[in-house]
Phi, psi and omega in degrees: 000318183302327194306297152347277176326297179326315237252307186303304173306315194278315134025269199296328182311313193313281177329317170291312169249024164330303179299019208224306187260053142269312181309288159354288180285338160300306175329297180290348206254332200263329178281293193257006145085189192293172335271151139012267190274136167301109188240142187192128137347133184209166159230134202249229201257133213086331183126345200300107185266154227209180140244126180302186157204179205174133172278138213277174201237337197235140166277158180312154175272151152281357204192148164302325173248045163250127252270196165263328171288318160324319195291316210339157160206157198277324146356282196295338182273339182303323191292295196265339152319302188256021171056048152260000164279357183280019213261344160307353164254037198261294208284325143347290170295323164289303202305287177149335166356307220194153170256158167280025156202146177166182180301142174295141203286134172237158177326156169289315211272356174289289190305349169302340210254342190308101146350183156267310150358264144342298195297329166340304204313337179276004200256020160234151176295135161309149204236174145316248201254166170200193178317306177329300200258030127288002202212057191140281171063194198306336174295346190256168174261186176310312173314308167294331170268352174271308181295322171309339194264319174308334161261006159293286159320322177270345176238004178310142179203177188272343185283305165317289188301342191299325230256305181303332194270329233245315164314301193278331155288347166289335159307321119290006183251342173215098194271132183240177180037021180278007138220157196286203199292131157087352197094330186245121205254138187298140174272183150346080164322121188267132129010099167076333166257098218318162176279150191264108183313148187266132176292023178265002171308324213298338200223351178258215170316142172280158186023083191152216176198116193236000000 
């Protein structure tokens, strides 16, 4: 049923907003030139991994040491204030990819570093948005946003997601947490090691991973 639900939702959103994400892929093709979309590796339900998409945010670097921040463009933050770069991942979701709610899909080299605890976070389809990222999003840290989805995955209902789409339009219209402390949003802490900013910075969001 949920599945259904997904397939149906997303179906019409797709339709509905076409016209948003044509304007959208124009916008991006004339400022920031090819390509349109952002494509990266993820691990999805199980560990199984996909490629998300996205509309990208960033201009290309000129350099090797040139920062994420430096690429930002005012497009791309316009983009990401109101989650318009996430509406390609609408085709995710027809695809079998992603739920529209569920935990946000994270890097492999993340889920390696994953507990046992942890890997709980896979045993549901990833989601557009979810508890986390109503409740916080890039401002909080990893740890913290992993327990929000585990405590999602253990009480999820249909009154709950209703209660996250409900959550999540209040998010776009007054958008918070879209980037951590500084602008930057921190990866996966590893074990013994400072954390490592997520190379999904590199071509997307800024600086970070949502």
């Amino acid at each position: 049923m949920r599945r259904l639900v997904d397939v149906f939702v997303a179906g019409a959103a797709a339709m509905v907003l076409a016209p948003v994400a044509v304007l959208v892929a124009i916008l991006i093709r004339l400022q920031l030139g090819s390509p349109v979309l952002f494509r990266q590796r993820r691990s999805g339900l199980e560990g199984r991994q996909f490629t998300i998409l996205k509309f990208r945010t960033m201009r290309p670097a000129r350099h090797d040491a040139e920062t994420d921040l430096e690429r930002d463009t005012p497009l791309g933050r316009r983009l990401r204030a109101a989650s318009l770069d996430e509406l390609p991942q609408l085709v995710n979701v027809l695809r079998g990819d992603m739920s529209l709610i569920g935990p946000r899909p994270t890097l492999p080299e993340q889920v390696e570093h994953y507990d046992s605890r942890q890997h709980g976070r896979l045993t549901i389809r990833p989601g557009i948005t979810g508890w986390a990222q109503v409740n916080g999003r890039n401002s909080i840290g990893w740890p913290e946003r992993i327990e929000l989805d585990l405590w999602y995955i253990a009480h999820r209902s249909f009154s709950l997601d209703l209660k996250v789409l409900w959550l999540t339009v209040l998010n776009v219209i007054r958008p918070r947490g879209i980037t951590g402390e500084g602008g930057v949003n921190e990866g996966f802490p590893v074990p013994g090691e400072d954390a490592v900013r997520s190379p999904a910075a590199m071509s997307s969001t800024v600086p970070g991973q949502n």
